[in-house]
C-alpha positions in Angstrom: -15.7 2.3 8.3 -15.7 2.3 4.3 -13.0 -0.4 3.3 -11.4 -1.3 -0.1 -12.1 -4.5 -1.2 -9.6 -7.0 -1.5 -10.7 -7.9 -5.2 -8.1 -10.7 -6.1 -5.7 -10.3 -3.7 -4.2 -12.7 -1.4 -6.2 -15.1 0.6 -4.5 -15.0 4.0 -3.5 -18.4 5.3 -5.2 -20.4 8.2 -2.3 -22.3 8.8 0.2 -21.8 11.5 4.6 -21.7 11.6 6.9 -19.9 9.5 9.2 -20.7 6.8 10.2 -23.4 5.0 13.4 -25.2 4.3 15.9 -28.0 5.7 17.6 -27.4 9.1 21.0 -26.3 7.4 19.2 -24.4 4.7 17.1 -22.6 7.5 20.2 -22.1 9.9 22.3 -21.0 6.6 19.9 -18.1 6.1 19.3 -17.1 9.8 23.1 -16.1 9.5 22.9 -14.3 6.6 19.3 -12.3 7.1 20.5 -8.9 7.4 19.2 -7.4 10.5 19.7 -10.2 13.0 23.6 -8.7 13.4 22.7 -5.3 13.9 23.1 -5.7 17.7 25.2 -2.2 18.5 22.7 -0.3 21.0 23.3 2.1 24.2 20.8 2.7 27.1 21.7 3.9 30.5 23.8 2.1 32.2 23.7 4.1 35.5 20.6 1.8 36.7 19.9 -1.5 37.1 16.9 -3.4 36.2 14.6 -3.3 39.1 11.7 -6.4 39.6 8.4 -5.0 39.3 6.8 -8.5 40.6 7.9 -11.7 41.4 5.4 -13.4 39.6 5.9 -15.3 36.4 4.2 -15.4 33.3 3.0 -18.3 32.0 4.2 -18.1 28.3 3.8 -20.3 24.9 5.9 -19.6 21.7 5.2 -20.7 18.7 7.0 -20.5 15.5 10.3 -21.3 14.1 11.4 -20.6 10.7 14.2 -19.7 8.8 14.2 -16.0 10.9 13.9 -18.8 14.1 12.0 -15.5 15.3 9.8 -17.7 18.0 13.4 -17.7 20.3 14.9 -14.5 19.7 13.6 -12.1 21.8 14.5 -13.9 25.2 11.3 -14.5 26.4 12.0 -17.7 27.4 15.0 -16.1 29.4 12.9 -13.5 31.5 13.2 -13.8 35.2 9.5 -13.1 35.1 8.5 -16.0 32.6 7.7 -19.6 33.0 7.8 -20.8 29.4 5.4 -24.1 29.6 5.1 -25.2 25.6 7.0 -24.5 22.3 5.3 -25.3 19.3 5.8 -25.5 15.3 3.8 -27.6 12.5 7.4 -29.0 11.8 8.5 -31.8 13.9 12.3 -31.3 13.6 11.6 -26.9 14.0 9.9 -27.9 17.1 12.6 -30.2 18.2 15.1 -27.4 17.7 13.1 -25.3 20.0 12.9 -27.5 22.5 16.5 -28.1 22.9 17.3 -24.3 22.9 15.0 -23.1 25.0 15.0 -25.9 27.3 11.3 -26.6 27.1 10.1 -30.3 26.6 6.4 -29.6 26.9 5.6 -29.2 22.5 2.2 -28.5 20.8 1.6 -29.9 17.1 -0.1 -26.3 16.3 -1.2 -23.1 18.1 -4.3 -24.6 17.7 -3.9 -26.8 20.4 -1.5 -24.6 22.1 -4.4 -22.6 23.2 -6.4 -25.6 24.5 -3.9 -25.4 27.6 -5.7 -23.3 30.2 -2.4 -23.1 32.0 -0.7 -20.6 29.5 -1.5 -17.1 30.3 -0.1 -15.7 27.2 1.4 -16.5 23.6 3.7 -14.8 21.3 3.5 -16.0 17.8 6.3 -15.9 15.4 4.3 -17.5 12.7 3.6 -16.5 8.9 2.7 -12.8 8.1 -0.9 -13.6 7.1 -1.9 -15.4 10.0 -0.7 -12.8 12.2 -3.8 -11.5 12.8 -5.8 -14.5 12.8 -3.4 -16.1 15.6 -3.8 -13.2 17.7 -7.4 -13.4 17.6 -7.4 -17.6 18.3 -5.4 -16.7 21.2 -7.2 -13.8 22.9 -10.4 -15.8 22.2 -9.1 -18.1 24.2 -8.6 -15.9 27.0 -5.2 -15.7 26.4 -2.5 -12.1 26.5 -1.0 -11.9 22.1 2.2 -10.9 20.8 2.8 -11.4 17.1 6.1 -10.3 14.5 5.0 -7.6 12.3 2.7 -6.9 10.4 -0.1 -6.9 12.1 -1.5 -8.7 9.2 -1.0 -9.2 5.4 -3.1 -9.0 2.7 -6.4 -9.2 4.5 -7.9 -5.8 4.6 -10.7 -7.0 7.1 -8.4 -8.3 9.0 -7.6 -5.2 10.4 -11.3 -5.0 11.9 -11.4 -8.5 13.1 -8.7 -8.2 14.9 -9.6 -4.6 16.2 -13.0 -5.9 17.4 -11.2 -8.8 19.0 -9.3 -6.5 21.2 -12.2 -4.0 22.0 -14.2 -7.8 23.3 -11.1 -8.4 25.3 -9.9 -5.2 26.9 -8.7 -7.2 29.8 -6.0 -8.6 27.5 -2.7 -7.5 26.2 -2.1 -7.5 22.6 1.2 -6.6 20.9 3.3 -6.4 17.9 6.9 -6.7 18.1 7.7 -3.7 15.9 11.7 -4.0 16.0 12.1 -0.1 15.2 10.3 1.3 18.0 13.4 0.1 20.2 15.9 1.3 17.4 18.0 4.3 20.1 17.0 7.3 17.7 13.3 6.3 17.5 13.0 5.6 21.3 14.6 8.9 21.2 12.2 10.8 19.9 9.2 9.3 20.7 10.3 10.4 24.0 11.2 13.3 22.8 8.0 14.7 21.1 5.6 13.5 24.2 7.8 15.9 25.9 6.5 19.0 23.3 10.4 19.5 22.0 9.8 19.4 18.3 6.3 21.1 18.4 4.3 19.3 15.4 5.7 17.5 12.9 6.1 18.8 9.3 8.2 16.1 7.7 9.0 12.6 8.7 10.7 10.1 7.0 11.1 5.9 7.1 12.9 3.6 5.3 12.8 -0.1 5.1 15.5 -1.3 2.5 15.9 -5.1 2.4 18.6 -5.8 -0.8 17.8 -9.1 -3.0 20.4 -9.5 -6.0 19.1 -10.2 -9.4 18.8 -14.1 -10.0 19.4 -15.0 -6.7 16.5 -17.1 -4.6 13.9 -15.2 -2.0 14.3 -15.9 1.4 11.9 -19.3 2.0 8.4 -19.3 3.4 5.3 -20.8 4.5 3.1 -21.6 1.5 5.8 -18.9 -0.4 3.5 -16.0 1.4 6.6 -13.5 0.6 5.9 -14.7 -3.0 2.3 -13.5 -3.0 2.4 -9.9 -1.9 3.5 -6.9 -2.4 6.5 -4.1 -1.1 4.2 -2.0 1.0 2.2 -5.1 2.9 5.3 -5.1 4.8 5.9 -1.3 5.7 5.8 -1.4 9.6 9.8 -0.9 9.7 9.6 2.3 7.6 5.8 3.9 8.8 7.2 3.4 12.7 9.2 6.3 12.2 6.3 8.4 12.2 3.2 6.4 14.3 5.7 5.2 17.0 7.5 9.1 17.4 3.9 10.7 17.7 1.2 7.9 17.9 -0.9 9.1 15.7 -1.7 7.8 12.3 -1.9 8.8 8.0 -4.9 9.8 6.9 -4.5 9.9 2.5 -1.6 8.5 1.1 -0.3 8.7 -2.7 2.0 6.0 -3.7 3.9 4.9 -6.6 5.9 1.3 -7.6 8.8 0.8 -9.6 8.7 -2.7 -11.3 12.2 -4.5 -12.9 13.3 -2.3 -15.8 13.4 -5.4 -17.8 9.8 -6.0 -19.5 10.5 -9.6 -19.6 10.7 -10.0 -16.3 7.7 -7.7 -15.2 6.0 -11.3 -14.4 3.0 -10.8 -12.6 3.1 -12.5 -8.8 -0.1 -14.4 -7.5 -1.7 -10.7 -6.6 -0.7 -9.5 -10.1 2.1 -7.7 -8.1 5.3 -6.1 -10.5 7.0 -3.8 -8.1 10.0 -4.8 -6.5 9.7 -1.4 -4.3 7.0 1.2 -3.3 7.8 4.8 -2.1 4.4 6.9 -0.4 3.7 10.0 0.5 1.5 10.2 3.0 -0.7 12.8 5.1 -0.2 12.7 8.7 -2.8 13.2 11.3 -1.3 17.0 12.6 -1.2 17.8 8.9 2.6 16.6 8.0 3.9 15.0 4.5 5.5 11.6 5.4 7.6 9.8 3.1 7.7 5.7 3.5 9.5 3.6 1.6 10.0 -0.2 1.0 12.5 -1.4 -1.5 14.6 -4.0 -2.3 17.0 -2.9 -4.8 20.5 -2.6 -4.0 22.3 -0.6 -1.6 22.6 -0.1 2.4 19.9 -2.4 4.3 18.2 0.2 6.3 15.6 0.3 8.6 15.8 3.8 9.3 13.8 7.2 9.7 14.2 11.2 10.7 11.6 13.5 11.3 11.4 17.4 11.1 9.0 19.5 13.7 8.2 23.1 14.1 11.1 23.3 16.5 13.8 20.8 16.0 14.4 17.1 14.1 16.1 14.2 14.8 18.2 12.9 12.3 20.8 10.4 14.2 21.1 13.2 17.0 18.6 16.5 17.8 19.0 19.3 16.2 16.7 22.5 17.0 16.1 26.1 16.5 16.3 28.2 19.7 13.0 27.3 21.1 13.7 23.7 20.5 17.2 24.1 22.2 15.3 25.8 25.3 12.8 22.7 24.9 15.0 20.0 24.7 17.4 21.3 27.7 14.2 22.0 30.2 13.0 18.5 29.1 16.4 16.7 30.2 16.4 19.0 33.1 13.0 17.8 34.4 14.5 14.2 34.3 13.4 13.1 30.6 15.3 10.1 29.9 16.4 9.6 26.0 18.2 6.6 26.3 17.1 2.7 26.7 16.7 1.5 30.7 18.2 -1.9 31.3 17.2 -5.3 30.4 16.5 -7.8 33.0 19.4 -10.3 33.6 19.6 -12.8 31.3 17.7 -10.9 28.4 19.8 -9.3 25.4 18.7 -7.0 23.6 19.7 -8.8 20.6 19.1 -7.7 16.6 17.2 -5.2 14.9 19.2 -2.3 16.4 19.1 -4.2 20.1 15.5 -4.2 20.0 14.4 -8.0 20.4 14.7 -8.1 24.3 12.9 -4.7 24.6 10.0 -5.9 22.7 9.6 -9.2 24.8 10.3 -7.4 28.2 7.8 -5.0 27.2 5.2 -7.3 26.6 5.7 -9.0 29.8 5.8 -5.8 31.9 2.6 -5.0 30.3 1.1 -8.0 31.3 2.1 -7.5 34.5 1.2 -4.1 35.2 -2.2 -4.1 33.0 -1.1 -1.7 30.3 -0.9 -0.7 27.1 2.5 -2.0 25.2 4.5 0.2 23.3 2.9 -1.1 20.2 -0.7 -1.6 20.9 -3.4 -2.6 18.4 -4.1 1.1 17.7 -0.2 2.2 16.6 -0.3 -1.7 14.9 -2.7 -0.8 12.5 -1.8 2.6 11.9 1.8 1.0 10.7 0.0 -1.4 8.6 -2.9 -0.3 7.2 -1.2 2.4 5.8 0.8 0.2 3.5 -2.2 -1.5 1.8 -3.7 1.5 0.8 -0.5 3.1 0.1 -0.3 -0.4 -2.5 -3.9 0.1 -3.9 -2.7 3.4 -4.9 0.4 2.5 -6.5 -1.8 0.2 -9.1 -4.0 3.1 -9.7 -0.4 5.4 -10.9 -0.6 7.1 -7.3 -3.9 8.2 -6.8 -4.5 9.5 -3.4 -6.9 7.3 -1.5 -8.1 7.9 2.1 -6.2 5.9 5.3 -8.8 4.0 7.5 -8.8 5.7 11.1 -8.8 3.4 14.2 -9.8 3.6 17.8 -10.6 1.6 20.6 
């Protein structure tokens, strides 16, 4: 597979944990991320949650930052879950954890984390470019991975490491916790389009819009990695709205940035990064235009998307042409379900349009019935990869480079 190299980009970190900060600093932000409070979901309520097994999953979480994302998808709630060890490189962090999720056996690091042949599986919450080098550690040590998104950042070769990782290890789960794949319209219509309702896709659209005022300070981080990168190494929010509707992937992509309108603050990050937001067009597998954006100018936060297909779209609800009405009826006929099944007790689905208890629950399940997640290394990269290239363009004025293809 022909690659791009990384020239002077960022040199992903080997260290573990999230973000920096005090304790009221970190709780402070937590409160104020936007995101976290968009909790408003539906999902049918006319059945309950049902035990697949009775058997529990021996779980480690590690990671605790200022998003305190290592807790927040009830994991260590789940009736089918034995959570033995927390861990953060922060002594007070991994304190916290302990007293919240009632856990006193701690690790300084993942590190030694995976020493403990007792722990079946891990879900790391830890700094976006060690993402993909924690899921590796842990599936090398015979361990099942869940990471936060992206799959990794920065690290072009990354990508293969961790895909050859996975393809050694087929007996192993691996996931990423892609919050938008849970969001009710995306769930939606992945469902949807499986079904054949919208026919191909001609136009898709995803939007991750994360507003930082002028002046004021970034949210903190581990070794400042959201310092040292760039809009579109973070696009998994926005390119979801295509890869998890149809799971396929973008094949060329043409991009272009929009740096701070005042020269004097065009200061170059440690990547020699100026944009503040990147908006690509991509070409989809079926032949599509897709249009991704990441920005952080001011406005609505959004993680969002809509998609048009030969037959119908989804744009908050489906609309469709008479062969997409006819589709979308016979598909609800024959039983399809559109909306969200229940959470086991005790698991919420929490933030990130009620996605965070999905996400854990379906990692779990998977374990348990040896199968693919919603988000499996495959529909990972093809959210992530993207972004990179969609960046390399942007710094060549939105020259249309190729999109690495992936398969197991």
């Amino acid at each position: 597979m022909s690659r791009v190299s990384r020239r002077s980009f960022l040199a992903a970190s080997a260290a573990a944990a999230a973000i920096g900060g005090s304790p009221v600093s970190r709780a402070r932000a937590a409160e104020s991320i936007p995101g976290f409070d968009q909790t408003k979901t539906e999902y049918d309520r006319t059945k309950e949650w049902k035990p697949f097994s009775d058997r529990k999953v021996r779980l480690g979480i590690v990671g605790h930052g200022v998003c305190k994302f290592g807790l927040a998808f009830d994991l260590q709630n789940h009736p089918n879950v034995e959570l033995v060890a927390v861990s953060d490189l922060f002594p007070d962090r991994c304190a916290e954890m302990t007293r919240q999720a009632k856990c006193e056996k701690t690790y300084p690091s993942l590190e030694e984390m995976v020493k403990d042949d007792s722990i079946e599986a891990i879900y790391c919450a830890t700094d976006a470019p060690s993402h993909a080098k924690h899921a590796i550690l842990c599936m090398e040590h015979g361990k099942h991975a869940a990471t936060a998104v992206p799959a990794f950042r920065g690290d072009i070769e990354d990508a293969e490491r961790l895909l050859e990782c996975c393809k050694k290890n087929r007996g192993l789960v691996y996931a990423m916790f892609e919050t938008s794949v849970f969001h009710d319209d995306l769930y939606a219509m992945e469902k949807l389009f499986a079904a054949g309702v919208f026919g191909r896709l001609v136009y898709s659209e995803g939007e991750y819009c994360h507003p930082h005022s002028l002046g004021t300070p970034s949210l903190g981080s581990y070794k400042d990695w959201r310092k040292k990168g760039c809009p579109m190494w973070y696009p998994t929010h926005a390119t979801a709205y295509y890869v998890g509707v149809t799971h396929k992937s973008f094949v060329e992509v043409s991009c272009q940035g929009t740096p701070d309108f005042e020269e004097s603050r065009r200061v170059p990050n440690a990547i020699g990064n100026i944009f503040n937001s990147e908006v690509g067009l991509f070409r989809t597998a079926e032949g599509g235009i897709s249009r991704m954006m990441v920005c952080h100018s001011q406005g609505e936060y959004l993680e969002a998307g809509r998609i048009r297909g030969e037959y119908g779209g989804f744009n908050k609800t489906f609309v469709g042409d008479a062969t997409g009405k006819k589709r979308y009826e016979e598909a609800l006929a024959k039983g399809l379900q559109v909306k969200k099944y229940a959470l086991p007790p005790g698991v919420e689905p929490g933030g990130h349009g009620g996605s965070h208890g999905y996400l854990g629950d379906d990692f779990i399940d998977a374990i348990l019935r040896s199968r693919k997640p919603v988000v499996d290394v495959i529909d990972a990269l093809n959210m992530t990869v993207p972004g990179y290239y969609a960046h390399l363009s942007a710094m060549k004025g939105g020259e249309t480079l190729k999109v690495p293809q992936y398969s197991l």
